[in-house]
C-alpha positions as CSV (number, residue, x, y, z in Angstrom):
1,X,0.0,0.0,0.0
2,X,2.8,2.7,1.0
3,X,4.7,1.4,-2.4
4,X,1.4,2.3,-4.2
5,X,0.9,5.6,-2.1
6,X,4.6,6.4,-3.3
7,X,3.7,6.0,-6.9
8,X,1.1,8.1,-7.1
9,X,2.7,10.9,-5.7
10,X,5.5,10.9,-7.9
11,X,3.5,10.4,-10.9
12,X,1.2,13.9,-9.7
13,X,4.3,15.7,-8.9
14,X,5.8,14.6,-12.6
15,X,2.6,15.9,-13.6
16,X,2.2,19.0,-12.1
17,X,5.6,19.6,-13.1
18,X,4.9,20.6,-16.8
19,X,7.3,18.7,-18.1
20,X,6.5,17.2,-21.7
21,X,8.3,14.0,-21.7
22,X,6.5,11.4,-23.1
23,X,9.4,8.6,-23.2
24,X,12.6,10.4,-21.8
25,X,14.1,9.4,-18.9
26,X,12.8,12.5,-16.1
27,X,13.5,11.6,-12.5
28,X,11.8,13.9,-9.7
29,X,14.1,16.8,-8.7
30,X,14.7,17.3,-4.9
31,X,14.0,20.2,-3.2
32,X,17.1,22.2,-2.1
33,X,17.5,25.2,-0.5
34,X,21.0,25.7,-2.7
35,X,20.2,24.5,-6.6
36,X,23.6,22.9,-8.6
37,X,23.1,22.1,-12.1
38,X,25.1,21.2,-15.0
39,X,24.4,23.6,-17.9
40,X,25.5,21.9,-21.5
41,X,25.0,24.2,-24.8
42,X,26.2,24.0,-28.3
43,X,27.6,19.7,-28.1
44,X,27.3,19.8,-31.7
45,X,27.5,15.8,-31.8
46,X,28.7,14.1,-34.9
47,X,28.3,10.2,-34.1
48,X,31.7,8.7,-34.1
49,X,33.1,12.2,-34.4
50,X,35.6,14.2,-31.8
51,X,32.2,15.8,-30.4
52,X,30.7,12.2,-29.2
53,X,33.8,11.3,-27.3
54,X,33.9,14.2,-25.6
55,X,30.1,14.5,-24.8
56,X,30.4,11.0,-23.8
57,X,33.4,12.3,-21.6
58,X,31.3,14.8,-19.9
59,X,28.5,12.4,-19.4
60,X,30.9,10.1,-16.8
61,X,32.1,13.2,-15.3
62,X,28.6,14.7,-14.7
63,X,27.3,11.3,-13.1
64,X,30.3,11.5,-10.8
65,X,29.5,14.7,-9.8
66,X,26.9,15.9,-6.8
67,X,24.3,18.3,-9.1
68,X,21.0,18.3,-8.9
69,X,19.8,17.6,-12.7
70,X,21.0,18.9,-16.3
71,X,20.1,21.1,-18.7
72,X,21.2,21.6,-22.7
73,X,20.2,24.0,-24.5
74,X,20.2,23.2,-27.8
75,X,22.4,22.9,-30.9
76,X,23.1,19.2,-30.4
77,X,23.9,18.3,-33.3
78,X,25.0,20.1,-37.1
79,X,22.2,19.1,-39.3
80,X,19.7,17.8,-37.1
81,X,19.8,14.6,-39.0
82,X,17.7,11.9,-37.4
83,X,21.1,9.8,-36.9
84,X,22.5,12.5,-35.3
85,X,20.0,12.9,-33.0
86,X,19.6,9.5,-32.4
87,X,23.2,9.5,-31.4
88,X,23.6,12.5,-29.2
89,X,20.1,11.0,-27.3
90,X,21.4,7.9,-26.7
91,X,24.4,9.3,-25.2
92,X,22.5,11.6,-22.9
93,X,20.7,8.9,-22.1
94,X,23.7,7.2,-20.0
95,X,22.9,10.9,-17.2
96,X,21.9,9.0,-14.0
97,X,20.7,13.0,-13.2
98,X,17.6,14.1,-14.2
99,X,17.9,16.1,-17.7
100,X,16.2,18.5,-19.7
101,X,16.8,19.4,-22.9
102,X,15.3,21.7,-25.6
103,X,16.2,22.1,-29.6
104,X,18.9,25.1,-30.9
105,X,18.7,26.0,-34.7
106,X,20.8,23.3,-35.8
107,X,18.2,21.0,-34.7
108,X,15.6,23.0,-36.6
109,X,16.4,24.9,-39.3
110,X,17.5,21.7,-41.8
111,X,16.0,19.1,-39.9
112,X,15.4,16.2,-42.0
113,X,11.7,15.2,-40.0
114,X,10.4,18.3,-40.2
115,X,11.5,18.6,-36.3
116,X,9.3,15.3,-35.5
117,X,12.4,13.2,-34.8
118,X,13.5,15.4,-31.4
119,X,9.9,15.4,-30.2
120,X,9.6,11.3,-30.5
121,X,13.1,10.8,-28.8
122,X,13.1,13.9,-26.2
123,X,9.4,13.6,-25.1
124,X,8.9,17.4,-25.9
125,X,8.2,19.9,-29.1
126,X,10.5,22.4,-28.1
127,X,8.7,23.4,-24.3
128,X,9.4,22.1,-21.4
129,X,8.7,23.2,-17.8
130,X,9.4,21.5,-14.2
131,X,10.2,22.3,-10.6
132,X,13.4,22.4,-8.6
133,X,13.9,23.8,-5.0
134,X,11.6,26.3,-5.2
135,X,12.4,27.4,-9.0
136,X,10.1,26.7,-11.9
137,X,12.4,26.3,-14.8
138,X,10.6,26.8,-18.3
139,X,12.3,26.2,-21.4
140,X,11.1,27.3,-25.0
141,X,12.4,27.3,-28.4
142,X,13.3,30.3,-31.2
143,X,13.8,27.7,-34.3
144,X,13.9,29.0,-37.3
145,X,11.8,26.5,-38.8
146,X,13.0,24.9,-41.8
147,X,14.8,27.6,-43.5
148,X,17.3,30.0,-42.7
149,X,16.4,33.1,-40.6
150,X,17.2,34.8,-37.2
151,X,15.2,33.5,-34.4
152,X,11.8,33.9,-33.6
153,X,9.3,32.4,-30.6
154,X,6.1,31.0,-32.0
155,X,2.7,32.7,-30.8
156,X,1.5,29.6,-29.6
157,X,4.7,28.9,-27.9
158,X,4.7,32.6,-26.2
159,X,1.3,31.4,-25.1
160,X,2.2,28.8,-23.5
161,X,5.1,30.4,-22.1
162,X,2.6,32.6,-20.4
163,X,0.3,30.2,-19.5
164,X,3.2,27.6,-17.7
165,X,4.8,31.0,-15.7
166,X,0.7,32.1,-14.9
167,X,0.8,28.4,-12.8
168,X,3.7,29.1,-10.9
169,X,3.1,28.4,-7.3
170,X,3.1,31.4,-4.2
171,X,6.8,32.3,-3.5
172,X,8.1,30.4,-6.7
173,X,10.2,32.1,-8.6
174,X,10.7,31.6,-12.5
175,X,14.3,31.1,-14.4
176,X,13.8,30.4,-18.7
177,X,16.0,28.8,-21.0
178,X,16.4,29.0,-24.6
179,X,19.1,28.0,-27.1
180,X,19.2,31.6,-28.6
181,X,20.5,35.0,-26.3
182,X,16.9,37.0,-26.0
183,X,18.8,39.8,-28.0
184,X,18.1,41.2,-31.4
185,X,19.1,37.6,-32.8
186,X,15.6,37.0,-32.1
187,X,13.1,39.3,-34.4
188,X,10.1,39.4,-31.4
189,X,12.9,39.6,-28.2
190,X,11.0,42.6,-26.7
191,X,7.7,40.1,-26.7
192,X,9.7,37.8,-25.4
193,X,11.5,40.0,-22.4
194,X,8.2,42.1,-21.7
195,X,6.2,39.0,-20.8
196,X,9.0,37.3,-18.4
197,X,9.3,40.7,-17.0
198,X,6.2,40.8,-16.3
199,X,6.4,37.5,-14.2
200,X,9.7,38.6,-12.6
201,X,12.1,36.1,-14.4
202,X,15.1,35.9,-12.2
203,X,17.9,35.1,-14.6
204,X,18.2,33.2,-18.5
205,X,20.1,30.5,-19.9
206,X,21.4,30.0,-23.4
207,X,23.9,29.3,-25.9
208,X,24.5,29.8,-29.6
209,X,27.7,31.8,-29.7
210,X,29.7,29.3,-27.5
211,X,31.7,31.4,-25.5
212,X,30.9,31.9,-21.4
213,X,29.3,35.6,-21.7
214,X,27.0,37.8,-18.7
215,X,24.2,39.5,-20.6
216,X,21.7,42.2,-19.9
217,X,18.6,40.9,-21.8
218,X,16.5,44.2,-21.0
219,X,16.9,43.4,-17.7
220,X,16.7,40.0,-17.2
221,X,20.0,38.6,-16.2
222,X,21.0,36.1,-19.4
223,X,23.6,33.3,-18.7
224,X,25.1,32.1,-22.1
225,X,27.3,29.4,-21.9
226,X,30.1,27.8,-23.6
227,X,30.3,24.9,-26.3
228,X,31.5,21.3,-25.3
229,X,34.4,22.2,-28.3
230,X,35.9,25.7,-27.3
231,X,35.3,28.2,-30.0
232,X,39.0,29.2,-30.1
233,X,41.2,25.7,-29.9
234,X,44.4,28.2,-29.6
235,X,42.8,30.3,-26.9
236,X,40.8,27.3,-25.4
237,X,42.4,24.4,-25.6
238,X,40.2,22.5,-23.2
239,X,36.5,20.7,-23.8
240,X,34.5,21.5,-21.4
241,X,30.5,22.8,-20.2
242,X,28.8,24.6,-17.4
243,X,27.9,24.8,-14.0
244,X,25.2,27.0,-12.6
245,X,24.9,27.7,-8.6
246,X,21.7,29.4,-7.3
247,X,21.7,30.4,-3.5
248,X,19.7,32.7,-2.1
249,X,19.2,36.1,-4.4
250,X,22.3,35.3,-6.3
251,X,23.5,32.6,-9.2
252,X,26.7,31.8,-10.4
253,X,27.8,30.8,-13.6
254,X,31.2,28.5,-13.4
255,X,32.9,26.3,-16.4
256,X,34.3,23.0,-16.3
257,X,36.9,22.0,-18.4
258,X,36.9,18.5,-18.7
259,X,39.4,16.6,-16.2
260,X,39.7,19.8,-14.1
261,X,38.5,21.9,-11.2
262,X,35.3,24.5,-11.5
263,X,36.5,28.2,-12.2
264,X,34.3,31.0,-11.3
265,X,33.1,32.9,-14.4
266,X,30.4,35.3,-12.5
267,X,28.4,35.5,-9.8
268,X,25.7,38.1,-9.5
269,X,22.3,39.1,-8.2
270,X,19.0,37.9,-9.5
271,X,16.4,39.9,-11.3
272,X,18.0,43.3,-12.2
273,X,20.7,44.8,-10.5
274,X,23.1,47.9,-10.9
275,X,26.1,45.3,-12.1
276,X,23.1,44.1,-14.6
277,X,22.6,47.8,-15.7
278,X,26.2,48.6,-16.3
279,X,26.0,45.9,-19.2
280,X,25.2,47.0,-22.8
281,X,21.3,45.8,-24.1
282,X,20.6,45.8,-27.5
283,X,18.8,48.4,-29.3
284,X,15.4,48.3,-29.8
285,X,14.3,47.4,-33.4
286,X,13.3,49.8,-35.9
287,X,9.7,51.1,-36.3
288,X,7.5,49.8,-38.7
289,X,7.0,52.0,-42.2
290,X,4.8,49.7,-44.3
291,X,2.3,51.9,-44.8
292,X,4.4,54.3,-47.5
293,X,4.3,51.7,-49.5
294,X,0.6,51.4,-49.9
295,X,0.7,47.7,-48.4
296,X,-2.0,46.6,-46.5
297,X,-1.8,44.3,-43.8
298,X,-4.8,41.6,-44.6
299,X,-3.8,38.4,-42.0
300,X,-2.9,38.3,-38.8
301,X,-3.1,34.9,-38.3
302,X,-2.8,33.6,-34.2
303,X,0.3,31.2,-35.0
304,X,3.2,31.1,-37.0
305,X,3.6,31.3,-41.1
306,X,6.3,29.5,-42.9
307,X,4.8,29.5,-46.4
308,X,3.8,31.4,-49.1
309,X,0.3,32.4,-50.3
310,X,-1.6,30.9,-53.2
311,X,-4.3,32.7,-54.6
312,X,-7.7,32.0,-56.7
313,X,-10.0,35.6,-57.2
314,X,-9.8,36.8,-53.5
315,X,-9.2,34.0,-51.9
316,X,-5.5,32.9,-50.5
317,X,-4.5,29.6,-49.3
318,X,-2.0,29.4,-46.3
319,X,-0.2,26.9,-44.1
320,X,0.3,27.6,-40.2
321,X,2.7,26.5,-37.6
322,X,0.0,24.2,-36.3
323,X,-0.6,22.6,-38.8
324,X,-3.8,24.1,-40.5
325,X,-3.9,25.0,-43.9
326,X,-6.7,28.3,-44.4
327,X,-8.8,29.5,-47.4
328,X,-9.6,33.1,-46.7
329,X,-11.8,36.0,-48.4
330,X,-9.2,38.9,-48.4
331,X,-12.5,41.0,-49.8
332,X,-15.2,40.2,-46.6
333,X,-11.9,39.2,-44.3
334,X,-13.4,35.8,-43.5
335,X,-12.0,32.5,-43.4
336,X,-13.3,30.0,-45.8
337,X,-12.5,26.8,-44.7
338,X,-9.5,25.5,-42.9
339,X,-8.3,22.0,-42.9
340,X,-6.2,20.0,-40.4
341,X,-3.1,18.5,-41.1
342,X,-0.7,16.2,-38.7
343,X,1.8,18.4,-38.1
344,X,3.2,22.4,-39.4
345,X,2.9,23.0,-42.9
346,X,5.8,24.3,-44.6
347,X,5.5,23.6,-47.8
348,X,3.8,26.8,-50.3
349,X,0.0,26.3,-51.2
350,X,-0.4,25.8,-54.9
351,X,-3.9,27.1,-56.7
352,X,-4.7,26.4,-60.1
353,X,-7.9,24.8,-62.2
354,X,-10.1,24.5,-58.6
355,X,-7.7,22.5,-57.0
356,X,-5.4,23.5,-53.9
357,X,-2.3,21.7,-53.6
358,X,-0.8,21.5,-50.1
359,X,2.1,19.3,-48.6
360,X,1.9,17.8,-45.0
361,X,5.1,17.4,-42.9
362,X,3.0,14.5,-41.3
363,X,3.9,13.0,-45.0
364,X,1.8,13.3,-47.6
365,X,0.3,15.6,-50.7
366,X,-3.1,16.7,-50.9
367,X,-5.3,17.6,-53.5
368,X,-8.3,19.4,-52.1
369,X,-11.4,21.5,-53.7
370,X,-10.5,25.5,-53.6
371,X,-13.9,26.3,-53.0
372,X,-14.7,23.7,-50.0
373,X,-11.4,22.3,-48.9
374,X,-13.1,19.1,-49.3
375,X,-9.8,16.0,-50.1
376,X,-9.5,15.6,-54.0
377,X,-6.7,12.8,-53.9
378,X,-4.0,12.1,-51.4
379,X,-1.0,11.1,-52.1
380,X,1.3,9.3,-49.2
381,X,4.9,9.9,-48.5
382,X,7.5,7.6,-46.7
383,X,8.9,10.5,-45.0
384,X,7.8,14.9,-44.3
385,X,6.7,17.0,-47.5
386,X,8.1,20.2,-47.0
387,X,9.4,21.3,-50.2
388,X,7.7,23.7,-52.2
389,X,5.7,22.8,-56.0
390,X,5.1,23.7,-59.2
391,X,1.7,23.9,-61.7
392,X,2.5,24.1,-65.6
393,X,0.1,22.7,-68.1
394,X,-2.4,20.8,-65.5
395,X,0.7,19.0,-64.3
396,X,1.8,19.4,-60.4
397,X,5.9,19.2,-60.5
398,X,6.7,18.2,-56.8
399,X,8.9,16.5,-54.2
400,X,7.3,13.6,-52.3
401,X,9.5,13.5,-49.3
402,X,13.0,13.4,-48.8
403,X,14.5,11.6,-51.8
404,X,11.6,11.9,-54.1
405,X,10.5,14.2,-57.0
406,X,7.0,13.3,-59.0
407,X,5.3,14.3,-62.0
408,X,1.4,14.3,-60.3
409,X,-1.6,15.4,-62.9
410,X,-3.2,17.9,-60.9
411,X,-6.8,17.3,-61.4
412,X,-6.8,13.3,-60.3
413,X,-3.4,12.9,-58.2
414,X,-2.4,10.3,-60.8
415,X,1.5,9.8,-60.6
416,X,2.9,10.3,-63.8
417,X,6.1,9.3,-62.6
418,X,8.7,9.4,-59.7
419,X,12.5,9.9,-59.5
420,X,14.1,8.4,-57.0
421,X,17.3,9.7,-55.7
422,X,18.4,8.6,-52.4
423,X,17.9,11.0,-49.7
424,X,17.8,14.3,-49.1
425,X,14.3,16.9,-49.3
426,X,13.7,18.8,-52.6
427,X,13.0,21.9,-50.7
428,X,13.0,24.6,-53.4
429,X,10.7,24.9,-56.3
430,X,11.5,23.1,-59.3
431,X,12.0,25.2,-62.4
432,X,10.5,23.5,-65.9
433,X,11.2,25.0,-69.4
434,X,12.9,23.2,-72.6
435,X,11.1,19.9,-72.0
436,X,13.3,19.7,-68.5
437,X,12.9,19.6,-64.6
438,X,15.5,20.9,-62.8
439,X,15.1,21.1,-59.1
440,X,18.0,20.9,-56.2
441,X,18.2,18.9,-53.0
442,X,19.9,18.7,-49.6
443,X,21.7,15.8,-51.0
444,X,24.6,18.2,-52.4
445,X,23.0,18.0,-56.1
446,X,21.1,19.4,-59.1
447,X,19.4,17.1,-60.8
448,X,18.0,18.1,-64.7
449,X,15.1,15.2,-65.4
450,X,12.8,14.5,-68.7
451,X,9.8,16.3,-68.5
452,X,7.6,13.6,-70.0
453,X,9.6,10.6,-68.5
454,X,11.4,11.6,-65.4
455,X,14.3,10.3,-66.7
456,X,17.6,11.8,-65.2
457,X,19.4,13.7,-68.0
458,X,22.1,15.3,-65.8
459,X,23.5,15.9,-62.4
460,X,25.4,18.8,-60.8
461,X,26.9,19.2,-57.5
462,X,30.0,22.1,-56.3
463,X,32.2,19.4,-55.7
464,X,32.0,19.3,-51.8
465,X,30.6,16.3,-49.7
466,X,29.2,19.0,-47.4
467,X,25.5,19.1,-47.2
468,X,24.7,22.1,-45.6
469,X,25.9,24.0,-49.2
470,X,23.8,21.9,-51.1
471,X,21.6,23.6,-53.5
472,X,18.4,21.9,-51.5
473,X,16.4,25.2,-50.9
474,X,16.9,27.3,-54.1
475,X,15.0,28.0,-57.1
476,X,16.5,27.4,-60.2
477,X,16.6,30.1,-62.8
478,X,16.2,29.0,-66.6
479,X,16.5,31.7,-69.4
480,X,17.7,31.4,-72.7
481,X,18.9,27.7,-72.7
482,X,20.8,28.0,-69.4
483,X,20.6,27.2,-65.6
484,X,21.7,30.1,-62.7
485,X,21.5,28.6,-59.3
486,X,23.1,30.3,-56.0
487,X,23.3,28.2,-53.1
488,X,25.4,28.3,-49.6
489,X,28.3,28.1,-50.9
490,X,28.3,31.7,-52.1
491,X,29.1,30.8,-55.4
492,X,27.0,32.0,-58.3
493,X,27.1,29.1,-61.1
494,X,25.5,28.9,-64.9
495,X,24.9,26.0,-66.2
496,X,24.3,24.6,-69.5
497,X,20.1,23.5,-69.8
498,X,20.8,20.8,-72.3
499,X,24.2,19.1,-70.9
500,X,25.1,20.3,-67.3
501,X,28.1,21.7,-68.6
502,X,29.5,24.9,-66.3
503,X,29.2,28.1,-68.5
504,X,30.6,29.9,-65.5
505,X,31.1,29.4,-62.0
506,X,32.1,32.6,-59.4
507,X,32.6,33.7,-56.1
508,X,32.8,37.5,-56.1
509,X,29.9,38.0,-54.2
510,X,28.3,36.7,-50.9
511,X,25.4,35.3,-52.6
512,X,23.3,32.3,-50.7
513,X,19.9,31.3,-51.6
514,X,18.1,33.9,-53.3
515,X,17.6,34.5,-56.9
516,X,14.9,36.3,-59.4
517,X,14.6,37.1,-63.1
518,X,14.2,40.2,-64.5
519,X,10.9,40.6,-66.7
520,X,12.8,40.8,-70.1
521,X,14.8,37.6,-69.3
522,X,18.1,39.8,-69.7
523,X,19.0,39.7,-66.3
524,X,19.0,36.9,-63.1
525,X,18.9,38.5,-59.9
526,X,21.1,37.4,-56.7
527,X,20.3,38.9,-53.4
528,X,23.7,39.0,-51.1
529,X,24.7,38.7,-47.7
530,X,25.1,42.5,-47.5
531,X,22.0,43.0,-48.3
532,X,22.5,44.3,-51.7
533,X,20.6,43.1,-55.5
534,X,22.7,41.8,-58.1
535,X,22.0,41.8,-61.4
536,X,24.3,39.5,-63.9
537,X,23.8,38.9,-68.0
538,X,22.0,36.3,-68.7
539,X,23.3,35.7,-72.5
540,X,27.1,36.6,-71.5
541,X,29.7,33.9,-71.9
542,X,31.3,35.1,-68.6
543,X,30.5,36.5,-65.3
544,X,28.9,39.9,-66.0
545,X,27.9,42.6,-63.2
546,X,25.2,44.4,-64.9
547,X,24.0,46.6,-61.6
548,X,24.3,46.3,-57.6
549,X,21.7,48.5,-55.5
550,X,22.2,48.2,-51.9
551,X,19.2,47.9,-49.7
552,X,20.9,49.3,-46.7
553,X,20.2,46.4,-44.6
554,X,24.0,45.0,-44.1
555,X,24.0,41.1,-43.3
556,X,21.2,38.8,-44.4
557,X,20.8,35.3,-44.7
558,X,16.8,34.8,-45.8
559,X,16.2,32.9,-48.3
560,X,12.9,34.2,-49.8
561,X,13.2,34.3,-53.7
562,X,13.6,37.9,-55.6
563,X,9.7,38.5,-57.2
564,X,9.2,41.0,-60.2
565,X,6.5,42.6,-60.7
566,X,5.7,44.8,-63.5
567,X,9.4,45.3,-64.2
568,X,9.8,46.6,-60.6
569,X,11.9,43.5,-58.7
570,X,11.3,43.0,-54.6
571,X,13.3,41.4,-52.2
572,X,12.7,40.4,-48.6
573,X,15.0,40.2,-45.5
574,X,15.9,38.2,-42.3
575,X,14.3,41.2,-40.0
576,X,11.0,42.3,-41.8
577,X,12.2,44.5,-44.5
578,X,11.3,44.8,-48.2
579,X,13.0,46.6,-50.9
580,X,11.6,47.5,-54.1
581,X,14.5,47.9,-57.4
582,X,13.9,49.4,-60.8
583,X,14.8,47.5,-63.7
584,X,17.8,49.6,-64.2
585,X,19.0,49.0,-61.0
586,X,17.7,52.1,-58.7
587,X,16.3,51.9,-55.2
588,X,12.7,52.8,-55.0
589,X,12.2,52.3,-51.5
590,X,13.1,50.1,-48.3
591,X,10.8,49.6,-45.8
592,X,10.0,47.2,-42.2
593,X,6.5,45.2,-42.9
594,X,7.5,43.3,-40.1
595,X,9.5,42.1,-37.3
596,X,10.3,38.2,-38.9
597,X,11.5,37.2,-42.4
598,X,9.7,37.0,-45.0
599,X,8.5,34.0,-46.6
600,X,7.6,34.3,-50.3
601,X,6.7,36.4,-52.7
602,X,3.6,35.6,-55.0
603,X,1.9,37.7,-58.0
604,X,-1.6,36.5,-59.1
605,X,-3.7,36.5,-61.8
606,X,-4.8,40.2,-61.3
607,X,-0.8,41.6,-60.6
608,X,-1.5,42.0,-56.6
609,X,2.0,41.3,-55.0
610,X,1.3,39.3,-51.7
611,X,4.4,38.6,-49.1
612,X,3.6,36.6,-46.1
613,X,6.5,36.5,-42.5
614,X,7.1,34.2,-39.8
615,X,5.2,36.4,-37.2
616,X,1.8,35.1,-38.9
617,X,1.1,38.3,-41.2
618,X,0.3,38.1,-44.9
619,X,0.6,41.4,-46.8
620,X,-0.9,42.8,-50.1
621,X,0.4,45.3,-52.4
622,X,-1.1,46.8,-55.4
623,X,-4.9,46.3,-54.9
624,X,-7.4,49.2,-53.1
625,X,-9.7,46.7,-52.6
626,X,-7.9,45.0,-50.0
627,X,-7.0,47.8,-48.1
């Protein structure tokens, strides 16, 4: 009866706890007047690599050692691979502490499972809360989702954020933890700081820029800790993580080098303080100028957007963080219908002949009616579908998974045919022209296929066995018999349409991802690092510079293709800002729309230019009606 009595109590505590686990080990933390934890943050595990021994390393040494429980922090891994994270759990799995872990933006950003594989094997999505002497310790996630971009908290998950510090017991105080510092590396940080402020947050943890560093996070005391590999071999010689004391009003923030005593790196107050105060913040972000544009804001949607729009008359189609995808009036501002899918959607909406296209990281295509959301045709996928499609000729060009691209006829779902190329998601949009498909993937290639038979014609990659600069999340540029791609690498590269034969490859500028033609096909367009727009010949036999326009934004990473409407080209940024660039190469304007990066660019049918941003807003330019 006591053993039963026992039980029960530890399974309400677990409960009450917040936690998320589902099948983690999570042991229940003892109440201490003094708290001692291990604080790991940027382990970056590559199985059989330097970074698994070493984890492995500080593993034994943490279960040797008397603290309380562990936390990390994100970035366990580089790609976020499954085996990867299979790997680093397993080894974390050896902690006879209780441990807590949440995702960094190497788990998010090119994760292979559409960020389903941490949830299965960590037993949470990315929020976690529980109790330890008298602390409630709530941890949340900044992604970015799928694509490159600076970080950015969910609405849902600054909901529940709210909602897990609104339960915190009489006298309990509240201490966050997130891979990314709550600085301007994050587009909605004053959100974030302004509602744990508001719930007297005594202190932050984090990571990302693996070095040991006191921050003033407008006010909140923010802990960032080092990586398991120092960041500096010749400066830091030593592996090593964290350890966090908490006492009292104060906490203390200590490393351990593997194999050697603690040394102090700070100790301070909790909550704000005059040594907190003496620290630099970061400046608050610009205002937002939209409306000179003649924009209008039409959705605000109550979660997250990481797609484009599709549009038939006045009604766009949108995915959402959780998983909905939305038909909605832009005239009468109404939703339409929505449907429900497994999981987020990330993959652009496709409209065309009264059918919506729509891609489900749960895994699978759908073909649903535009004017009732009612299912068409599904097709099924081995793995997520989060790469973005292509309608030409009642034909839907599209990647079924990771490994996969399909010729689908859009009316029935009938597959035409399927290439199969290994692994590795077709992200981007395919491009077709010529009798050819030519799509990328996160597999290091480009891959040129038959048209009508899905036969593979040619093959490209930059030579390199390293994935991340893989051409996976690009959109290929045909014109005149040619192929432009950019891709992470930085190197801009034509291609011959017929052969695969380089016309010319350079590295001059810091291109990435980004790309766009100009409307007379005598130009492709390359947005760069520094924020500027490139425009390069499109019938020269060599490199040539035709214009650069700088935008005024300095570094940017975002992805979101270069659109061109009526001659006039528009390009989107990391922080919410969207230029607009003559033909001929001069600025019209720059301007914020928002505070997160932009998704896509889309033109319709009746020339309205729609942009849609993380933050959950969809913008329309060049129609009154809207506005």
């Amino acid at each position: 009866m006591k053993q039963k009595i026992v039980l029960l109590l530890a399974a309400a505590l677990l409960l009450c706890s917040g936690v998320l686990a589902r099948r983690a080990p999570r042991h229940v933390v003892p109440r201490a007047a003094e708290l001692n934890f291990a604080f790991l943050t940027d382990v970056h595990v590559t199985p059989r690599g330097e970074s698994d021994s070493l984890l492995r390393a500080a593993v034994a040494e943490i279960n040797a050692s008397a603290v309380d429980f562990v936390l990390v922090t994100g970035d366990l891994c580089n790609m976020g691979s499954d085996a990867e994270l299979h790997c680093v759990h397993g080894i974390l799995k050896r902690l006879r502490k209780p441990w807590f872990a949440v995702p960094g933006n190497h788990e998010t950003t090119w994760s292979e499972s559409a960020c389903t594989t941490f949830g299965r094997l960590f037993g949470n999505d990315g929020r976690l809360a529980f109790r330890a002497g008298g602390y409630l310790f709530v941890g949340f996630t900044a992604g970015p989702y799928m694509k490159m971009a600076d970080g950015s908290v969910r609405r849902e998950d600054l909901q529940w954020v709210e909602e897990r510090m609104r339960a915190a017991r009489p006298g309990e105080r509240i201490v966050t933890f997130c891979h990314y510092p709550l600085t301007n590396d994050v587009t909605n940080r004053t959100a974030v700081t302004q509602l744990l402020r508001r719930y007297d947050v005594r202190f932050d943890l984090c990571g990302h820029y693996h070095t040991l560093r006191l921050c003033n996070f407008d006010s909140i005391p923010g802990l960032m800790g080092r990586s398991l590999i120092p960041k500096n071999r010749r400066q830091e010689p030593a592996a090593g993580y964290n350890l966090v004391r908490v006492w009292g009003d104060s906490v203390a923030l200590y490393e351990k080098r593997l194999g050697e005593a603690p040394r102090l790196s700070f100790a301070i107050p909790q909550g704000n303080s005059a040594a907190l105060t003496a620290l630099p913040c970061d400046p608050q972000p610009a205002p937002i100028t939209y409306e000179r544009t003649g924009a209008a804001l039409v959705v605000e949607d109550e979660a997250s957007i990481y797609t484009g729009v599709a549009v038939a008359g006045d009604t766009i189609f949108y995915g959402t963080s959780l998983g909905v995808l939305k038909a909605y009036d832009v005239k009468n501002r109404r939703e339409v219908w929505r449907r429900q899918f497994g999981n987020a959607v990330y993959s652009t909406p496709l409209a065309a002949g009264g059918v919506v296209v729509a891609g489900d990281a749960a895994g699978a295509v759908w073909g649903l009616d535009a004017a009732t959301g009612r299912r068409l045709w599904r097709i099924a996928a081995k793995t997520p579908v989060i790469g973005d499609g292509l309608v030409a000729d009642g034909w839907l060009y599209m990647g079924l998974g990771s490994g996969s691209m399909a010729k689908i006829e859009l009316r029935t779902g009938r597959i035409a045919w399927e290439f199969r190329f290994g692994e590795g998601q077709p992200q981007g949009r395919p491009a077709v022209a010529g009798g050819r498909v030519v799509f990328g993937a996160w597999d290091t290639n480009l891959y040129c296929l038959d048209e009508a038979t899905g036969e593979r014609l040619w093959s490209w990659n930059n030579g390199s066995p390293q994935k991340l600069y893989s051409p996976g999340h690009i959109v290929p540029r045909i014109v005149g018999g040619r192929v432009f791609i950019v891709a992470p690498d930085r190197c801009m590269t034509a291609l011959d349409l017929a052969t695969g034969r380089e016309i010319w490859r350079v590295k001059r500028r810091k291109v990435r991802e980004t790309t766009g033609v100009s409307a007379d096909g005598s130009a492709v367009y390359a947005k760069t690092m520094d924020g500027e727009l490139l425009a390069v010949a499109t019938d020269a036999d060599c490199y040539m510079e035709l214009w650069t326009v700088d935008a005024g934004w300095g570094y940017d990473h975002n992805p979101c293709p270069v659109e061109v409407r009526e001659g006039v080209a528009y390009m989107a940024n990391r922080t919410g800002c969207v230029a607009s660039v003559s033909g001929d190469g001069r600025l019209f304007w720059a301007e914020k729309f928002a505070s997160s990066a932009a998704n896509d660019f889309f033109v319709d049918a009746d020339n309205r230019l729609w942009v849609t941003f993380i933050e959950g807003k969809i913008f329309c330019l060049g129609d009154p009606v809207v506005r």
